[in-house]
N, C-alpha and C positions, 0 to 999 in steps of 0.2 A: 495488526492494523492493516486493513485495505488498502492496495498501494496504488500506483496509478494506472494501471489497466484494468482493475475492477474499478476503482472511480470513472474512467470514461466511459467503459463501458454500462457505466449506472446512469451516466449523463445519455448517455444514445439513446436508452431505453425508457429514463422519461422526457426526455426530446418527443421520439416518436407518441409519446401516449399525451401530451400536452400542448404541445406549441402550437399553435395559432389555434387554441380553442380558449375560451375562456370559463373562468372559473365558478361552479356553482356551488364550492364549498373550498374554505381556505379557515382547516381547523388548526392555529397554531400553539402548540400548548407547552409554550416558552414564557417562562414567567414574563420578562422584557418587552413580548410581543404580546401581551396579554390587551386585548381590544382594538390589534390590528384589524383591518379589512380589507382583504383584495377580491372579495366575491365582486364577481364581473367586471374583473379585468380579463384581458388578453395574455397568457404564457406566449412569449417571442420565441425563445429558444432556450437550451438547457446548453450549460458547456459545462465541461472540465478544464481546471487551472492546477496542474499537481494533482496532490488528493482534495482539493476543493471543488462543489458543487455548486456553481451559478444558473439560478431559477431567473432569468430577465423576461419582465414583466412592463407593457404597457405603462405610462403615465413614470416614466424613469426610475421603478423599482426594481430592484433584487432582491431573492430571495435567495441566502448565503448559508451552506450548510457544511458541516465537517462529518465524515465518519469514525472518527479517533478509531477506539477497537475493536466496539463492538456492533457501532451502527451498519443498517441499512437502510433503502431502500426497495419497496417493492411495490408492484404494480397486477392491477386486476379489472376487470369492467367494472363499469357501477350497476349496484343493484344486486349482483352476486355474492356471496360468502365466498371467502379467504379461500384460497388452497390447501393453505396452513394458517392456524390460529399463531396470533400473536398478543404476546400478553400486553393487556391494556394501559398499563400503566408507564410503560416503557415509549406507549406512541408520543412522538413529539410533534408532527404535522400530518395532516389529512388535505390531500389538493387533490379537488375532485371537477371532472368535467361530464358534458350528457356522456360521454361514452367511457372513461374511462379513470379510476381513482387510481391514486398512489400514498401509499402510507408510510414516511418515516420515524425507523424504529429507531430508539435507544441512539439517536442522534447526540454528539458530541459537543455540535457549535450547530446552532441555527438563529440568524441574525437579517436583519433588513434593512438595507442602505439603499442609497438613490442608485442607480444605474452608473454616474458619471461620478460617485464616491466608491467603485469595489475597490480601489487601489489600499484604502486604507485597510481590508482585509489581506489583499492578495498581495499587494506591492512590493513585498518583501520578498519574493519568493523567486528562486531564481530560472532559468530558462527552463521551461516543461520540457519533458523528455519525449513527451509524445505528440507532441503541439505538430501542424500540418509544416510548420516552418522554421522546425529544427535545425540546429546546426551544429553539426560536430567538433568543426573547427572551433566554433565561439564555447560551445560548450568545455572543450578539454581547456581550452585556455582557462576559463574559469576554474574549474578542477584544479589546474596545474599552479595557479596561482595560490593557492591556500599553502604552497610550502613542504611543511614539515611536521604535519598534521597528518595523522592515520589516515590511510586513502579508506581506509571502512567507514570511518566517520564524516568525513569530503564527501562521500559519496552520499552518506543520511543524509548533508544537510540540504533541507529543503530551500535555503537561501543561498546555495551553491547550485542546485541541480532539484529542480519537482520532482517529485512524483515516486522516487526511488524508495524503497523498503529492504528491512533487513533482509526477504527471501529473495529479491534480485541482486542486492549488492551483496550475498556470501554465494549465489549459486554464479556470479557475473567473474568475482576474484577468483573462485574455483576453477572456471573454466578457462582461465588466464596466469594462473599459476603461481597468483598476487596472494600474499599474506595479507590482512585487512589490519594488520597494526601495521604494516610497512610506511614508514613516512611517507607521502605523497613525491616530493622530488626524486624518490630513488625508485619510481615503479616504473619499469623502462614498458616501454610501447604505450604509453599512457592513453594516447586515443584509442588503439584497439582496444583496452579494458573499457572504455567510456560507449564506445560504439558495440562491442557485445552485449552490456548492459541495455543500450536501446535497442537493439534487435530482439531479445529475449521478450523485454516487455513489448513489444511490437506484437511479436507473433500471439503474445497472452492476452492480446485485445477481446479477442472474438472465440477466445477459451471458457470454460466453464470452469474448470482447473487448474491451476497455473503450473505448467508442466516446462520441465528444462531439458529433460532426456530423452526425451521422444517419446516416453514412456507413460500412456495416462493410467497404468493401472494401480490401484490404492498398496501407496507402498513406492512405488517406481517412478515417481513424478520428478524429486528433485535428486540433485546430486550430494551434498551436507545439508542442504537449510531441515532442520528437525532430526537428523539423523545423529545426534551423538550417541559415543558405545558401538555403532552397530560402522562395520568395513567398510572403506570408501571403496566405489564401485570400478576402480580404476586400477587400483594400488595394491588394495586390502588392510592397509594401515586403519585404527582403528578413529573413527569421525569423533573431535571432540569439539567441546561447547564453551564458551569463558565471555564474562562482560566485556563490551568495549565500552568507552565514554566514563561519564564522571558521574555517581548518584545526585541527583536520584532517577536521571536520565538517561543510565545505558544501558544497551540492549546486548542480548544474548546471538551473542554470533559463531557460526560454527564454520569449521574449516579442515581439511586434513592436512597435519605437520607434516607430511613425508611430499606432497602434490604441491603444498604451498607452503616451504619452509620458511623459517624466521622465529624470532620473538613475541613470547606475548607473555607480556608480563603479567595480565591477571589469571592466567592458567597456572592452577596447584599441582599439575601434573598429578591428581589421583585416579584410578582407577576409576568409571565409573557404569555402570548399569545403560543399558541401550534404550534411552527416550521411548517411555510410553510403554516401555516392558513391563509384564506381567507375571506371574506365579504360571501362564498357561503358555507363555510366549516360548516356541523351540528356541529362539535364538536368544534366551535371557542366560546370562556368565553366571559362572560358580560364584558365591554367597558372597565370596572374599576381594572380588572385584567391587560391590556394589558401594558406590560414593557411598562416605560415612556423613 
């Protein structure tokens, strides 16, 4: 799922391509919104809230979008052919101005409320991580206050803390030496875990890649997120992978036991094959490692 510096950075970029121009095409092909019409209104501004997308529009409308896993958006002049084809059935909005279209794909949530109602979308959500008026202090309190609850999970919850994703909260406890089942009360320096996490997505604003090591080349990007099987870059202990959370809602978190020791109770302790390895891949283990 796009976490929150590809959502803002999705907001920047149809910011730039729409606000203060109005619309000559607002194709919305959302069952709900089926015989909307905003052709010529005014786009104000585009923002990010979390991973939410706010289209504020003229005459007190928004246009409220999600990208759950697989959505995006993208952006082209009008009148030109796509860069890249996108398959048609997948489109769920077309907002088009003289100069410039945007097409969202394979969108998650797309919904239209007044302006002065987004609360009933967003208002659950808790301090954006990447909002211009962050704050650390208020943020860790939050955090700190959930307890006795897995800080991997505090850290997902979008009603605790926006914007955060499983690739920043395992490459954030990684870099802090936090186990991500670790109870929240017992992870000592709690703000610096809370403030490396917004640093990292900070710098991945204005990234194409979302990179933690310095390293953008394919392969060298993160430090565990995607790497189970294969040597933590630090240690050499081998990166494993295990659920946190409660089905049918938890995600796949990686971590290395030796960098960030502790418990975890849904790890079987087996053997397993290095994520994305191949019959062609040099670094794929003998037959007798590979997860059964």
């Amino acid at each position: 799922m796009p976490e929150g510096d590809v959502v803002l950075r999705t907001a920047r970029r149809l910011h730039a391509a729409l606000a203060g121009r109005k619309l000559i095409t607002a194709d919305l092909r959302w069952p709900s919104l089926a015989g909307e019409n905003l052709v010529g209104l005014e786009v104000l501004e585009v923002v990010a809230v979390g991973k939410h997308l706010l289209i504020r529009l003229e005459q007190n409308a928004t246009l409220h979008s999600h990208l759950r896993m697989e959505g995006s958006w993208h952006v082209h002049r009008t009148g030109e052919p796509w860069r890249r084809p996108r398959t048609e059935h997948e489109i769920r909005a077309i907002l088009a101005n003289q100069e410039w279209t945007t097409i969202g794909h394979h969108l998650g949530m797309l919904d239209l409320v007044a302006t002065d109602r987004e609360h009933t979308l967003v208002g659950h959500l808790g301090p954006d991580i990447l909002a211009p008026d962050w704050d650390l202090a208020v943020a860790t309190g939050r955090v700190r206050d959930q307890g006795r609850r897995p800080i991997g999970l505090v850290l997902l919850d979008q009603q605790v803390l926006a914007g955060i994703g499983t690739f920043f909260m395992s490459e954030a406890a990684f870099l802090r030496g936090v186990n991500p089942w670790t109870p929240t009360s017992e992870v000592p320096r709690l703000e610096d875990l809370v403030r490396v996490a917004h640093r990292l997505m900070t710098v991945n604003v204005d990234r194409a890649v979302q990179v933690t090591t310095g390293n953008a080349r394919k392969g060298q990007e993160a430090y565990v997120h995607a790497r189970s099987g294969r040597p933590c870059r630090r240690c050499g202990t081998t990166i494993r992978v295990a659920p946190l959370g409660e089905p049918p809602t938890e995600r796949p978190v990686f971590w290395c036991p030796h960098c960030q020791p502790g418990l975890v109770p849904t790890d079987d302790g087996r053997l397993i094959r290095p994520l994305g390895a191949t019959r062609a891949d040099p670094a794929r283990p003998r037959r007798s490692q590979y997860r059964r």
